[in-house]
N, C-alpha and C positions, 0 to 999 in steps of 0.2 A: 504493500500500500504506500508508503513512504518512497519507494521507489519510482511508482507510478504520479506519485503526483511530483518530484522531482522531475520527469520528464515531463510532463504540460507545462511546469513553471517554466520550463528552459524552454518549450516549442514557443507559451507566451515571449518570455523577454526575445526570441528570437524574430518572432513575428516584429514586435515593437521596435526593435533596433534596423530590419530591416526598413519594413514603414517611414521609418524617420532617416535613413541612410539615401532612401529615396526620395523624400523631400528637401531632404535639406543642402544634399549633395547639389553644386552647378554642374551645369551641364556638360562641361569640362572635366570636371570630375565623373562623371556619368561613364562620360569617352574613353577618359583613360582608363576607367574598368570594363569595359566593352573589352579593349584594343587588350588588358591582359589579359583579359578571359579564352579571347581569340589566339594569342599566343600559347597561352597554355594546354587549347584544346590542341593544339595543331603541334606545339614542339614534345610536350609528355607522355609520357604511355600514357598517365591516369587518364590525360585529359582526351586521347583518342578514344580511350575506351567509352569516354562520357559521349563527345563526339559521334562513336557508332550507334551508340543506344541512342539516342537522338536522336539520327538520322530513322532510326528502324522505327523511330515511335511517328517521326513527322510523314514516313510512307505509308500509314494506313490512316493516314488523312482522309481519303476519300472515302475510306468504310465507313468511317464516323463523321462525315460530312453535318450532320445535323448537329451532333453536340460542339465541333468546332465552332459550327457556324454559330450556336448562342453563344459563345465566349465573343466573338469578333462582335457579331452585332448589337451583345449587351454594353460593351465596352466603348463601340461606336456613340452610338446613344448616348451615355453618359460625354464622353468627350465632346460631342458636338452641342451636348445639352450647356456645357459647362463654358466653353469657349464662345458661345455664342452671348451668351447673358455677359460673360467678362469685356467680350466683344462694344455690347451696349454702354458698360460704366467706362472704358479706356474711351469712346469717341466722344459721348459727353466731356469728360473731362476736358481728353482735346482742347472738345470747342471752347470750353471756357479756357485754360492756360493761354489759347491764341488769341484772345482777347486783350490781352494786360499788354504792356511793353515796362523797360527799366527805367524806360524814360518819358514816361508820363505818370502822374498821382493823382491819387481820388481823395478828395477830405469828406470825412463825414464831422457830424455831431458828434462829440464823444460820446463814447459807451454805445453808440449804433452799432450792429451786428450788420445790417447791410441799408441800401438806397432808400427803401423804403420805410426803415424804423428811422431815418435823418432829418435833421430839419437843421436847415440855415438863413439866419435873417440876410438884409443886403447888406449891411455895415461887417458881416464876415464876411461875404464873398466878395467887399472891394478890400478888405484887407487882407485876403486871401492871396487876390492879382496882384498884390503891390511888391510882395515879396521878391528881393534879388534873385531866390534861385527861378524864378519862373521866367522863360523865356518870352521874348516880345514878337512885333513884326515891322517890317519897312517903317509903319506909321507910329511905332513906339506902344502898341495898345500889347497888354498881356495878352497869351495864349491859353484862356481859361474860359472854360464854359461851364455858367452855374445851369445845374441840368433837375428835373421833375420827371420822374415816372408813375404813371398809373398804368395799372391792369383794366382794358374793357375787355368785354364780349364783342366776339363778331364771329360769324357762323365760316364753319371749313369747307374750302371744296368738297364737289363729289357726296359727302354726307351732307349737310346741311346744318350739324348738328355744332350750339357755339360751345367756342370756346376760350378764353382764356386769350391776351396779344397784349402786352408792352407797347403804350408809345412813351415813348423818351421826349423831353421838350429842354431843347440844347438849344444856345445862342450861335451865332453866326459863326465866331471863333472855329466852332468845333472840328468844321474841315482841314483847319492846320493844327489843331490839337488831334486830332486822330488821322493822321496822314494815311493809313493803310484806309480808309473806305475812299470810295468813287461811288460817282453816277453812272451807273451801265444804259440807262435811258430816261429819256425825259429830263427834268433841270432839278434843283436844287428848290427847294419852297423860299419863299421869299416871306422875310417878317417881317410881323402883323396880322399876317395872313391865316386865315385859317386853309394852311395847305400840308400833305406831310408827303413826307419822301419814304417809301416801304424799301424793307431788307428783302433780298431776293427770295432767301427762306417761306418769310410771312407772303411774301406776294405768292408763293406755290402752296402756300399752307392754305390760305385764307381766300374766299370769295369775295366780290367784289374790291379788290384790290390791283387790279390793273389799271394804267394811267389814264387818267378824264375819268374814274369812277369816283363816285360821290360815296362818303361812309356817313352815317348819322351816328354821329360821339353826342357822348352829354347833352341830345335835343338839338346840336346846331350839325348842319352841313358841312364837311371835310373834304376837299377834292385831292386825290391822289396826283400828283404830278413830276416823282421822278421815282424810280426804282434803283439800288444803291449796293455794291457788294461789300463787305469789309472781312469775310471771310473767317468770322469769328460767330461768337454766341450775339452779335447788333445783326446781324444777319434778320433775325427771328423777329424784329420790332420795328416799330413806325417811329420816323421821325417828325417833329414839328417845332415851331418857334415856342423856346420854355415861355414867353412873356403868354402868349396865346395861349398854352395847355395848360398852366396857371390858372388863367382867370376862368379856364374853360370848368375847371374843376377846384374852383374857390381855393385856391392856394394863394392866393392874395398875389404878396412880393417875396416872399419863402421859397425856398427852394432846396431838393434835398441833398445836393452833391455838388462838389465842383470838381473837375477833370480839368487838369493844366499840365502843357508839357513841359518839362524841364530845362535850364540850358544843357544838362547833357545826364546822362545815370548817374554818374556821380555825386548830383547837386544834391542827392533824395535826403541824406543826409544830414545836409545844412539846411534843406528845405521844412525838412518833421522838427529841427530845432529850433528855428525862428517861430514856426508855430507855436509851438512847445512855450519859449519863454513871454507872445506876448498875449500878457494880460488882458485884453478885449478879447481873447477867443479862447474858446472852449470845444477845441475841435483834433480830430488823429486823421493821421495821410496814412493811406500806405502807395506803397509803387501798384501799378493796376495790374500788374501780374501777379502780384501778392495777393490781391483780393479777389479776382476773380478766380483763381486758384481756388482760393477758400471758400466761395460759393459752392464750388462744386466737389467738395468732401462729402459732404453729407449724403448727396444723391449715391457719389458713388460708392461712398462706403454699404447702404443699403444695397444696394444693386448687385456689390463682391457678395456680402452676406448670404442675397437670396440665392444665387447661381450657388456657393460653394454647399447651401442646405439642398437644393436642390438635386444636385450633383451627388451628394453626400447619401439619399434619398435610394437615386435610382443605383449607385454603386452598391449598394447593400442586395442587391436585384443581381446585380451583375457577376457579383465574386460567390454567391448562390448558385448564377447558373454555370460562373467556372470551374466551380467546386465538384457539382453536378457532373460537366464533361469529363472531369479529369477523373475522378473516382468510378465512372465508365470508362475512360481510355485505360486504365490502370488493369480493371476487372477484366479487360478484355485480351490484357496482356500477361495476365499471369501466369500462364506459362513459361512465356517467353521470359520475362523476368528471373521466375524461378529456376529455369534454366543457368540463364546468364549467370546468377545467383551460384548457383552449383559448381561452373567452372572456374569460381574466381571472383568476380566480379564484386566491389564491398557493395556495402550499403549506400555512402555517399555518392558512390557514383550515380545509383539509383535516384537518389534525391536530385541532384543537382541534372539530370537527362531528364524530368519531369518538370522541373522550374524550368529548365532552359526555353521545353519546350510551351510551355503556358506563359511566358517572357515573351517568346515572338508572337506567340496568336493575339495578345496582348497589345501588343505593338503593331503589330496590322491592326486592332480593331482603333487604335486610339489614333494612326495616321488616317486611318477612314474616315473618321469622325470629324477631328481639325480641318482637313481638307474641305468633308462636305458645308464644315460652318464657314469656312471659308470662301467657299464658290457659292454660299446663297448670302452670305449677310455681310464679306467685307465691303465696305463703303455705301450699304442699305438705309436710304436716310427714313428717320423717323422722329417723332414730338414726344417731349413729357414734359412733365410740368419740373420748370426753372425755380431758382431759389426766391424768388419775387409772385408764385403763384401765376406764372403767363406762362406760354410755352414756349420749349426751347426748342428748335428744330438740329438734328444734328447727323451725322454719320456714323454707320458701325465701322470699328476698326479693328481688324482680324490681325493683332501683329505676331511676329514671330514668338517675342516672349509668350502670348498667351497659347498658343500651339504647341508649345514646348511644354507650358504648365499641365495642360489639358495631355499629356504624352505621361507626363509624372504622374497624374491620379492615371492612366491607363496602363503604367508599371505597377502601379499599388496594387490597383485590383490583381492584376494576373500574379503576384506572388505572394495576397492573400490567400486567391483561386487556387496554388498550384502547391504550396505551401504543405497542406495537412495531406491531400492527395500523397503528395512523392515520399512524405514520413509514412504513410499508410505501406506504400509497395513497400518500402526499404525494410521495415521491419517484419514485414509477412515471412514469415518459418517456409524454408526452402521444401521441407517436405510437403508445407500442406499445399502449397502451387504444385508441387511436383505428381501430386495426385490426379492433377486436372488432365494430366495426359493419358 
């Protein structure tokens, strides 16, 4: 009895150690135990012998064509379930990091968490501009836009159904404080006006959003007249004159944010300190990649969570039904085992010609899987709801790293799967296979 549970304790910490060799291990490391492994089957006796059992186990593949095929497709599944959902939180993200630069800042109110919990009167936003570090133009005026966002409804393409859209109401400034957007058609709204300029995003998101359409905000008349790319999360929002979406939505002369760009990254610096030391303001910068960064944790964080429970979910599925094959590949081998067994052959070698071979079925089902998330969802644009309650329109992004991660739960499973299987053969009494003949 003492004996016996010595050996579970030891299969456990064995399982556990590997588990954790395989996640924790880079990929480089991964490689170079590939590359001795490969060396070893191929320069040692041990390892040729492991090597032929191998081989004799992966030729009757086709007999067991079924139970292979659940290990590959369980696997698949889980990988492609899992890389796809990681897929959604890496493009999100994206879009928001490409949003920010080093060398532009956002000041809020202090203690705001983001644009919308903000509020700044005008006497901080003209002392906000006044600041050396903030860059000027030809005419000597600061490069500072004090800006107001609201969330309305307006109904989506194709569905009809609304939803959720950001317009931003930024001053004139803004196009040399955010140099990466352009007009791709139409002009620029002119203030005063009640006119706005849509993000390429929201104009494919949203109906009536193409240029000369009329939107009804707040009870008054809006004409759309230019469409704008900046190739970030403004993408997804309308623009308009902050004086006009102010008043449009009783924001008086308040305003929740100012965006200024800097004389260079460097200034950010001496920028947050002259904040900092003057006493009329009560207000924090950050650089706008720092914040908009920070917008988008939280989504993503949720988003890793659900994919890895998910994943986690249908893997419990999958090293079942690898467990399943292999404890039939094994049962249908026992002869042949027992044989092997009889001329020589240890134990280990047994064990490790069984992982080996639930290791590549493994690894084909989880390159299947990356692949097919791959070929349906990288760069698949789609909306959820932004850190401001409006939607964010964005891209999936299938990158290497997360293909490689979704390969590492697809290693796990198969030497969970393969794990009790190969201790199963290895320890079976030479006689009692031997009887099978």
């Amino acid at each position: 009895m003492p004996k016996r549970m010595g050996f579970r304790l030891a299969v456990a910490a064995g399982a556990a150690l590997g588990v954790a060799a395989v996640i924790a291990l880079p990929w480089i490391g991964i490689g170079g135990l590939t590359g001795a492994l490969a060396l070893w089957l191929t320069l040692t006796r041990a390892g040729r012998r492991v090597g032929s059992m191998t081989a004799s186990g992966m030729a009757t593949l086709p007999q067991r064509l079924g139970g292979a095929s659940v290990v590959v497709v369980g696997i698949a599944g889980v990988v492609g379930v899992l890389v796809s959902l990681l897929a959604m939180g890496k493009g999100y993200e994206s879009t928001f990091r490409a949003t920010g630069s080093d060398d532009t800042a956002i000041v809020l109110r202090s203690g705001a968490l983001s644009e919308s919990t903000s509020h700044l009167d005008q006497q901080s936003v003209m002392l906000i501009g006044e600041k050396p570090q903030v860059a000027r133009n030809a005419q000597g005026e600061p490069l500072a836009s004090p800006e107001v966002v609201v969330a309305v409804s307006l109904p989506k393409r194709g569905s009809g159904q609304d939803a959720n859209v950001m317009i931003r109401g930024v001053s004139a400034q803004v196009w040399a404080v955010r140099r990466n957007v352009r007009i791709i058609a139409g002009r620029r709204f002119r203030t005063g006006l009640r006119e706005l300029d849509v993000g390429k995003s929201a104009a494919r998101e949203f109906a009536h959003t193409a240029i000369g359409s009329k939107l009804e905000i707040s009870g008054q008349p809006w004409k759309v007249v230019g469409e704008f790319d900046s190739g970030n999360a403004h993408d997804s929002e309308l623009w308009g004159d902050v004086n006009v979406v102010g008043a449009a939505f009783h924001r008086g002369s308040s305003v929740q944010s100012v965006t200024v760009r800097l004389t260079d990254a460097r200034a950010f610096d001496a920028f947050k300190a002259a904040l900092a030391s003057d006493p009329r303001l009560k207000v924090q910068a950050h650089t706008t990649r720092e914040y908009y960064a920070s917008q988008s944790r939280g989504m993503t964080h949720f988003i890793r969570i659900l994919g890895s429970v998910v994943a986690a979910i249908m893997a419990i599925g999958a090293v079942a039904g690898a467990l399943n094959s292999m404890y039939a590949a094994v049962s249908a081998r026992t002869r042949e085992i027992a044989t092997l067994r009889a001329i020589g052959f240890r134990g280990a070698s047994v064990v490790a010609s069984v992982m080996i071979e639930t290791m590549l079925l493994a690894l084909a089902g989880g390159l299947a899987g990356a692949l097919i998330a791959w070929a349906l969802f990288h760069r698949f644009t789609a909306s959820t709801m932004g850190p401001d309650f409006s939607a964010v329109v964005f891209r999936f992004r299938v990158t290497p790293a997360l293909m490689g991660e979704g390969l590492k739960w697809a290693l796990t499973i198969g030497f969970l799967g393969g794990l009790f299987p190969a201790l199963r053969a290895a320890r079976m009494p030479v006689t009692e296979g031997l009887r099978e003949l």
